[in-house]
C-alpha positions in Angstrom: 73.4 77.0 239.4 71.0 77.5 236.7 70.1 73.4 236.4 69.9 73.6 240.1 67.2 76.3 239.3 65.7 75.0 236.6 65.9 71.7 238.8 64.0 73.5 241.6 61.7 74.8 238.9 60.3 72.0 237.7 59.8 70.4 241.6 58.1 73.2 242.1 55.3 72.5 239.5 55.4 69.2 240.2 54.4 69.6 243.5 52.0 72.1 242.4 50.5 69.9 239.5 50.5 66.6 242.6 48.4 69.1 244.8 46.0 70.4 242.0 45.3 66.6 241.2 44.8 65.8 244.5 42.3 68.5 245.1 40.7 67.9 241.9 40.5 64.3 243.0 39.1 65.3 246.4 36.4 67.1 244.7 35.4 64.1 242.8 34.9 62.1 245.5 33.1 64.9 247.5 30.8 65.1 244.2 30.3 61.0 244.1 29.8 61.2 247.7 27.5 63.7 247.4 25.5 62.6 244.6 25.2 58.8 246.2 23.7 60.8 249.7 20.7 62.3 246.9 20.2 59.1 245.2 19.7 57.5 248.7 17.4 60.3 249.6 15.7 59.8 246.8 14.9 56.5 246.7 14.0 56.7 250.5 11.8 59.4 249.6 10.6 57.4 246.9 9.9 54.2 249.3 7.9 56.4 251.5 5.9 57.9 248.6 5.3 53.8 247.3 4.5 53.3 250.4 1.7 55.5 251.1 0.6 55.6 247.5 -0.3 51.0 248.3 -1.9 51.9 251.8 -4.1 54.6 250.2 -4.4 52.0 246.8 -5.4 49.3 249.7 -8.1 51.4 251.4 -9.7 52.8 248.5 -9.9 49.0 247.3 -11.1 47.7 250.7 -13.5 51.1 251.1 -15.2 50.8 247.5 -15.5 46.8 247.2 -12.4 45.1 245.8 -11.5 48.3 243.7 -15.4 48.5 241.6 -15.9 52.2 240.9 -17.9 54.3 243.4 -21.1 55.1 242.9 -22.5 57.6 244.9 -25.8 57.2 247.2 -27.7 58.8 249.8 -25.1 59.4 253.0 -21.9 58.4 251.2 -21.0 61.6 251.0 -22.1 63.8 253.6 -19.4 66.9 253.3 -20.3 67.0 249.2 -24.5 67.8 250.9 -23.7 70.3 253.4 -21.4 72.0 250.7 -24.3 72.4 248.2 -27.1 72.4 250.6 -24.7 75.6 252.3 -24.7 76.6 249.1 -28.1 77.0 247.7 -30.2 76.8 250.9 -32.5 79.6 251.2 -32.1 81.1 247.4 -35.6 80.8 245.6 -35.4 78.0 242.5 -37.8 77.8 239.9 -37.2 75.3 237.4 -33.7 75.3 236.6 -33.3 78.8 237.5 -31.8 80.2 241.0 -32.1 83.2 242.1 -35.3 85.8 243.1 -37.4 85.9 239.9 -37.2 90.1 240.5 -33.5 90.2 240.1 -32.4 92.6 237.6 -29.7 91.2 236.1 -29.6 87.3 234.4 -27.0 85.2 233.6 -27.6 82.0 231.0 -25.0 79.5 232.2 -24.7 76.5 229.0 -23.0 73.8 230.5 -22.5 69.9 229.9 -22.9 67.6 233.5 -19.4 66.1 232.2 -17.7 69.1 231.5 -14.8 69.5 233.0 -13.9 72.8 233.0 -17.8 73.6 233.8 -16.8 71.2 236.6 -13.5 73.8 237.2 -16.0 76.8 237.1 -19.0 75.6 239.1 -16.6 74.4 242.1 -14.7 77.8 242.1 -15.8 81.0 240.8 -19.8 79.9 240.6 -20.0 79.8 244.9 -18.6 83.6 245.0 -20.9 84.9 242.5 -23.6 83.1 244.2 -23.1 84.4 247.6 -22.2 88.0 246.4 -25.4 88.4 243.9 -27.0 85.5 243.6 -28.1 85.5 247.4 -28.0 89.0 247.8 -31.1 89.8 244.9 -29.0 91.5 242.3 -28.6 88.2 239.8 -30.5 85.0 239.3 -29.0 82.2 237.1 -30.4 79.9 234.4 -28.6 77.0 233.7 -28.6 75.9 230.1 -28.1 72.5 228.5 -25.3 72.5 225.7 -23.7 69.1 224.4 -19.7 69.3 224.5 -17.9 67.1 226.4 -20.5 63.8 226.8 -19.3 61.2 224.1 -22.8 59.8 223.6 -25.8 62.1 222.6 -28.2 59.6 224.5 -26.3 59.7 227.7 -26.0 63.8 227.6 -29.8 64.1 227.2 -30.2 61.6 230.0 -28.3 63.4 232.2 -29.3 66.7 231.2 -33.0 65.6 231.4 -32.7 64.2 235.0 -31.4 67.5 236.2 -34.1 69.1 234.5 -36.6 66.9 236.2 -35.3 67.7 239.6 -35.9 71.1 238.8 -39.6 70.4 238.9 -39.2 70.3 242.2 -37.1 73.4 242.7 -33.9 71.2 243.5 -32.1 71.5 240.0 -29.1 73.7 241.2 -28.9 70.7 244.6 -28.6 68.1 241.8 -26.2 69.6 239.1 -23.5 71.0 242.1 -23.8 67.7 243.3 -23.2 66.1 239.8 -20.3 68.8 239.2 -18.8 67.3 242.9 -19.2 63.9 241.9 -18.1 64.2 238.1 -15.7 60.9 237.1 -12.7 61.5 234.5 -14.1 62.2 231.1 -14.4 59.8 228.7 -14.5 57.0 230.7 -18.4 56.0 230.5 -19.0 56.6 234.0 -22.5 57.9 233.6 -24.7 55.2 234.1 -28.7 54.7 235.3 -27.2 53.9 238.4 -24.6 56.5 239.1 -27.6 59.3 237.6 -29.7 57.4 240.2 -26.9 58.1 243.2 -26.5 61.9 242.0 -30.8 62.3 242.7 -30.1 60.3 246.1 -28.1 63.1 247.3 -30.8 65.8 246.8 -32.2 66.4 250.5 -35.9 66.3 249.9 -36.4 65.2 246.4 -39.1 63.0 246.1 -37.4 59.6 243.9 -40.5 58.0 242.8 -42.0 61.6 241.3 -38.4 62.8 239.9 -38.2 59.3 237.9 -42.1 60.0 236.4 -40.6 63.3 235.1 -37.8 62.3 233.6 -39.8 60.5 231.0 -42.0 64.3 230.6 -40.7 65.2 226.8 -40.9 68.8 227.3 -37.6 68.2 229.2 -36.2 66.8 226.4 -37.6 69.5 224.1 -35.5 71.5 226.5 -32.5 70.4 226.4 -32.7 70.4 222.4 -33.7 74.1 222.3 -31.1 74.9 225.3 -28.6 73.4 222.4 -30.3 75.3 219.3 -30.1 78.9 221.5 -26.4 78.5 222.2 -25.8 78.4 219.1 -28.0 80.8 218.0 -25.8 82.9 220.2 -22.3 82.2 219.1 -21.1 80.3 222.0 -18.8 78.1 220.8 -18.2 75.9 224.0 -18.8 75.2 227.6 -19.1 76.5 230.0 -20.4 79.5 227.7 -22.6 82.4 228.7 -24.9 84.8 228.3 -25.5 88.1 230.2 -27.8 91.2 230.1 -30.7 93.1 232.3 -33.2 90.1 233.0 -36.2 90.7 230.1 -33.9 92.3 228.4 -31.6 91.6 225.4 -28.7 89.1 226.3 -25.0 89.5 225.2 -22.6 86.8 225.3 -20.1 87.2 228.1 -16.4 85.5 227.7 -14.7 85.6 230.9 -11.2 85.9 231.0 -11.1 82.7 233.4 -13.5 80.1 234.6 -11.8 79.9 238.1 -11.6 83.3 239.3 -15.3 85.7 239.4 -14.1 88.9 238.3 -15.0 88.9 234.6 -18.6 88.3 236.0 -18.8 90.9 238.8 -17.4 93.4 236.4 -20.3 92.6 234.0 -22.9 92.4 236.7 -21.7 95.7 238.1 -21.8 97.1 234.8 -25.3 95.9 234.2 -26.7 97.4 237.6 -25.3 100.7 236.8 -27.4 100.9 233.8 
C-alpha cells in the first residue's frame, strides 16, 4: 500500500512537472511568436519610414538642383514674407530700432544673425512680445550686434553690416526675421555674398542697388564694433543677451528664464510701466 502511494506520488508530480514544462514551453513560443510579430512591425515600419525619408531626399534634390544648397531669393519663399511682413507691418522703424520712438519702455536685444538660440528666441517668444507691446506703444526694440556664434569675424560684420544697411531704409527688423527664418545649421559656412544677397531680396520694398551703397558706409561697421564694446560693457556674457529699463533711462541687464516662452519679458515690461 504505501509503494502503491508513494508510486501514485511521484506520477502525480510527474504529471505536474510534464504540465508546468509544457506551459512554460507554450509561453516561449507565445514570447518568440510575439517578439517575431514586433520585429516584423518594425522593420515594416522602418521600410515605410526609408521610404518616405528617399521620396522627400529625391524632391529636395530634384527641387534645389541636384542636391546644391538653397539659397534664398525674391519669391522662393513666399510664407517666410507674409510671416514677417504680418509681423512688422505697420510698427514705425528707425534705424535698427522698432517700435514708436515715444514708447516708454526699451529693450536692447544683442544678437548674432547665426545664433541659434537667438534664432529659437526670435521665432517664438520675440512675435508675442511684439504684438503685446511692441505694436501696442508700450516697448520699442533695438537690436544690437554681438559676435558669438559666427566662426569668422569678417563674415559676422558682413552680415551684421548688411542688416544694418537695410535699416537705412527702415526695413532692418524685415531683414534680420527673415535672416532668423532662413538661418542654415551653424558652422557650416553657409553665409555667403550670395545667400546675404537672397536674405535683402526678400525685403518687400528695399531698394538693392541703394542697400549695397550702404553696406560699404563705415559708420555701420563702427556700429557693430561699439554694439560689441557695449555688451560687454554690460556684462552680457552671450546671445541672445539683453538689456532693459525706462527708454532714456538707465538700462539693467535682463536674464530671462527662457528664450522660448515671453514671460520673463512681460514681467519686466510690466514692472517698468508701473514705475
Amino acid at each position: 500500500m504505501s509503494s502503491t502511494g508513494t508510486g501514485g506520488d511521484e506520477q502525480q508530480r510527474t504529471r505536474k512537472q510534464r504540465r508546468e514544462q509544457a506551459r512554460t514551453e507554450r509561453r516561449a513560443l507565445e514570447q518568440a511568436q510575439l517578439a517575431g510579430a514586433v520585429r516584423r512591425a518594425r522593420l515594416t515600419q522602418l521600410g515605410i519610414v526609408v521610404a518616405v525619408v528617399v521620396v522627400a531626399i529625391i524632391t529636395v534634390l530634384v527641387a534645389t538642383g541636384n542636391g546644391k544648397r538653397h539659397v534664398p531669393g525674391a519669391g522662393e519663399q513666399p510664407a517666410i514674407v507674409k510671416e514677417v511682413t504680418a509681423l512688422v507691418n505697420g510698427i514705425p522703424q528707425r534705424a535698427n530700432e522698432l517700435g514708436k520712438p515715444a514708447a516708454p519702455v526699451t529693450l536692447q536685444y544683442f544678437g548674432d544673425l547665426e545664433c541659434p538660440v537667438c534664432r529659437a528666441f526670435t521665432l517664438s517668444a520675440l512675435p508675442e512680445i511684439i504684438q503685446k507691446w511692441v505694436r501696442g506703444g508700450e516697448l520699442k526694440i533695438e537690436y544690437r550686434s554681438m559676435e558669438t556664434a559666427t566662426d569668422d569675424p569678417e563674415v559676422f560684420k558682413a552680415q551684421q553690416v548688411a542688416a544694418l544697411a537695410a535699416g537705412k531704409q527702415d526695413k532692418l527688423w524685415n531683414f534680420i526675421e527673415t535672416f532668423y527664418h532662413e538661418q542654415g545649421e551653424e558652422h557650416t559656412g553657409y553665409v555667403t555674398e550670395k545667400f546675404i544677397q537672397g536674405i535683402a531680396a526678400q525685403v518687400p520694398g528695399l531698394n538693392l542697388s541703394q542697400w549695397t551703397s550702404d553696406r560699404g558706409d563705415a559708420a555701420l561697421a563702427s556700429q557693430v564694433a561699439s554694439d560689441g564694446q557695449a555688451a560687454n560693457a554690460a556684462g552680457i556674457g552671450g546671445t541672445p543677451g539683453f538689456l532693459i529699463g525706462r527708454s532714456g533711462g538707465a538700462m539693467k541687464q535682463l536674464e530671462p528664464s527662457s528664450f522660448t516662452e515671453a514671460g520673463s519679458f512681460d514681467e519686466a515690461i510690466e514692472k517698468l510701466l508701473r514705475a
